[in-house]
C-alpha positions as a Markdown table, in Angstrom:
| # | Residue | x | y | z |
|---|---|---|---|---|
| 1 | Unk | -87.1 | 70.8 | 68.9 |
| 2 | Unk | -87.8 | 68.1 | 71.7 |
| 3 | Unk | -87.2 | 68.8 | 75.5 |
| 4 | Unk | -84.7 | 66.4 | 75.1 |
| 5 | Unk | -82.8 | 68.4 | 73.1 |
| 6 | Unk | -83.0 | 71.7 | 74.7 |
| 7 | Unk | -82.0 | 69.8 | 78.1 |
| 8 | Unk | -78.6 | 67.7 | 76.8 |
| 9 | Unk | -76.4 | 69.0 | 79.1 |
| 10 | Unk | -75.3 | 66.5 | 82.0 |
| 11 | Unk | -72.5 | 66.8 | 84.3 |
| 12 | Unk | -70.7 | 69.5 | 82.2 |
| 13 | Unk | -71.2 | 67.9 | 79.1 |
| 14 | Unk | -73.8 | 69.7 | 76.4 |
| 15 | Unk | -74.6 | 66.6 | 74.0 |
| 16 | Unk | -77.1 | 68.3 | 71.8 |
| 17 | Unk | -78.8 | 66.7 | 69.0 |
| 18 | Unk | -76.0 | 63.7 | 70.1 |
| 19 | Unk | -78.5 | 62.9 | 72.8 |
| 20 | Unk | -81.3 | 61.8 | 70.7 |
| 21 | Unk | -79.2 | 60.3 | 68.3 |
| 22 | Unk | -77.7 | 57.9 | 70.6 |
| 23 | Unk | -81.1 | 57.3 | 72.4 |
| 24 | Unk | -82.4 | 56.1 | 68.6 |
| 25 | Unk | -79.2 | 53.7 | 68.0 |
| 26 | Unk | -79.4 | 50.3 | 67.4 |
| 27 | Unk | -77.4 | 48.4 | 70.6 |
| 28 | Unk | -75.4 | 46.4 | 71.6 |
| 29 | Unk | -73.0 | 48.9 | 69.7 |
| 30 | Unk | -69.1 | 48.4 | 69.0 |
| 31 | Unk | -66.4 | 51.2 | 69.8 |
| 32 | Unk | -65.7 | 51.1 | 66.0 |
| 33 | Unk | -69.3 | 51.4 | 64.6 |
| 34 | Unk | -70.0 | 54.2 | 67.4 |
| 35 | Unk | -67.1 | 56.2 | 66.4 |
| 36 | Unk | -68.1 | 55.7 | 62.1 |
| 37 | Unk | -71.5 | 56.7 | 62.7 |
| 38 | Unk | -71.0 | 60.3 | 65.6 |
| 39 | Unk | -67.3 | 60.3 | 66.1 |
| 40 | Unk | -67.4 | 63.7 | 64.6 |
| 41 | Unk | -70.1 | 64.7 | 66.5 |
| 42 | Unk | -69.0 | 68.1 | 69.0 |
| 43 | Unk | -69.5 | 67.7 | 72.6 |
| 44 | Unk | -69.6 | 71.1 | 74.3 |
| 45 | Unk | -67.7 | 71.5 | 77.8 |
| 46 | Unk | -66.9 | 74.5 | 80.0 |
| 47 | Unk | -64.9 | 76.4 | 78.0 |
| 48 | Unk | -64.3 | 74.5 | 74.7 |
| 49 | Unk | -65.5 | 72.0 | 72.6 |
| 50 | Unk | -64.2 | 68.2 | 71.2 |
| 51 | Unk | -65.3 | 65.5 | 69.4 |
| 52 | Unk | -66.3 | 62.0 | 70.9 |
| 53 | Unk | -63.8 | 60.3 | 69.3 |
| 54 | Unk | -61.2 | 62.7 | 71.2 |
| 55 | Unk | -63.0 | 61.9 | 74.5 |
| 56 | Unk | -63.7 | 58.1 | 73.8 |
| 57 | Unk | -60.7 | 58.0 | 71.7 |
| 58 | Unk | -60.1 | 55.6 | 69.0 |
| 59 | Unk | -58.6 | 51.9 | 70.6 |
| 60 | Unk | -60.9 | 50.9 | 73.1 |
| 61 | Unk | -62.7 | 47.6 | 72.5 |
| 62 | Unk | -66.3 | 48.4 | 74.7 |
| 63 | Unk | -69.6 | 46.7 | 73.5 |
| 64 | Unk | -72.4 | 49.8 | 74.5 |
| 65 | Unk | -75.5 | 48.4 | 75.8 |
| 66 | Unk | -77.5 | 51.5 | 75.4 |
| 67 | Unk | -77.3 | 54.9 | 75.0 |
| 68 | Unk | -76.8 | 55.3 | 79.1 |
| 69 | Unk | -73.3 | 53.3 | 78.7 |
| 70 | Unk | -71.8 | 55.5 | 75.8 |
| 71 | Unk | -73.0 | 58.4 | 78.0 |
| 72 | Unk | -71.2 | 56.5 | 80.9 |
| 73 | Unk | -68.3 | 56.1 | 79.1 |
| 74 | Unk | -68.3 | 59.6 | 78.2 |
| 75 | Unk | -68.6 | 60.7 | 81.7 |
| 76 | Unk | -65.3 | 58.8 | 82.6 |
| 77 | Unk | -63.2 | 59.8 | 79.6 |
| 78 | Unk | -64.0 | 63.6 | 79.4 |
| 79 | Unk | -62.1 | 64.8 | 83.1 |
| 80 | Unk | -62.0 | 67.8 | 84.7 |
| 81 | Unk | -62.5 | 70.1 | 80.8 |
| 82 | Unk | -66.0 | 69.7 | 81.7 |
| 83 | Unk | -65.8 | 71.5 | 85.0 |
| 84 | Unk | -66.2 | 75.0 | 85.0 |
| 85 | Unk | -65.2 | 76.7 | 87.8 |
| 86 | Unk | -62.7 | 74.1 | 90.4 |
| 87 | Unk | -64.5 | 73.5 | 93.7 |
| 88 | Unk | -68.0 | 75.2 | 92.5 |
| 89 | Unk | -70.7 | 73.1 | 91.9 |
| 90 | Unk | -74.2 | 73.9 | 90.6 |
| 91 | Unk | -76.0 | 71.1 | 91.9 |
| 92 | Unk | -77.1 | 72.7 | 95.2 |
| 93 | Unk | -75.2 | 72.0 | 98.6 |
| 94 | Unk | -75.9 | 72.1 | 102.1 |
| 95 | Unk | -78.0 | 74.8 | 103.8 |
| 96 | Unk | -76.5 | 77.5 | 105.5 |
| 97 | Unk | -77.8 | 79.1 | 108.7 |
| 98 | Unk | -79.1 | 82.2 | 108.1 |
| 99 | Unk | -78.3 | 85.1 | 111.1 |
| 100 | Unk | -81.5 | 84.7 | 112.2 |
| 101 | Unk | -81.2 | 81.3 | 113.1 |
| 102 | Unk | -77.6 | 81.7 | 114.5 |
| 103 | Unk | -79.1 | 83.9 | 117.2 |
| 104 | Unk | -82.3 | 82.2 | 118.0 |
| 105 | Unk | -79.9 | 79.2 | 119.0 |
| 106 | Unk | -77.1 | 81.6 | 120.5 |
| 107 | Unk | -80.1 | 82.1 | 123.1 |
């Protein structure tokens, strides 16, 4: 199993094997051909799973470029059932001051 494969999951969205597949696709790609060849292909969110033809869905008339523009379009279609937790975020955030730092500059 490749890196690749072991790290699939972006922005909520565990693409699996799906990952390489698309990178190894032969673009420019139509909706339709994408959808024959992986629509049945499970994405994993939060709490549930779904194909990518429910999250793409089945009339839309893109062109992909690449593999980055079906993951694109995936990103847009998919809404908040690939957030875990509302208002938590795993991506780091801001430092916080720790009390040591509060009181050196309450001095």
């Amino acid at each position: 199993m490749s890196e690749d494969s072991v790290n699939s999951r972006e922005q909520g969205i565990e693409f699996g094997s799906l990952a390489e597949e698309l990178e190894d696709e032969s673009y420019p790609l139509s909706h339709d051909d994408l959808l024959s060849r992986h629509g049945d292909r499970e994405l994993e969110l939060a709490d549930s799973s779904t194909s990518l033809r429910d999250i793409l869905g089945p009339e839309n008339e893109q062109e992909y470029e690449d593999a980055e523009s079906v993951r694109q379009a995936i990103f847009s279609m998919v809404g908040d059932d690939a957030v875990g937790r509302k208002g938590y975020s795993d991506r780091g955030g801001t430092a916080t001051e720790t009390d040591e730092e509060k009181t050196d500059e309450s001095f």
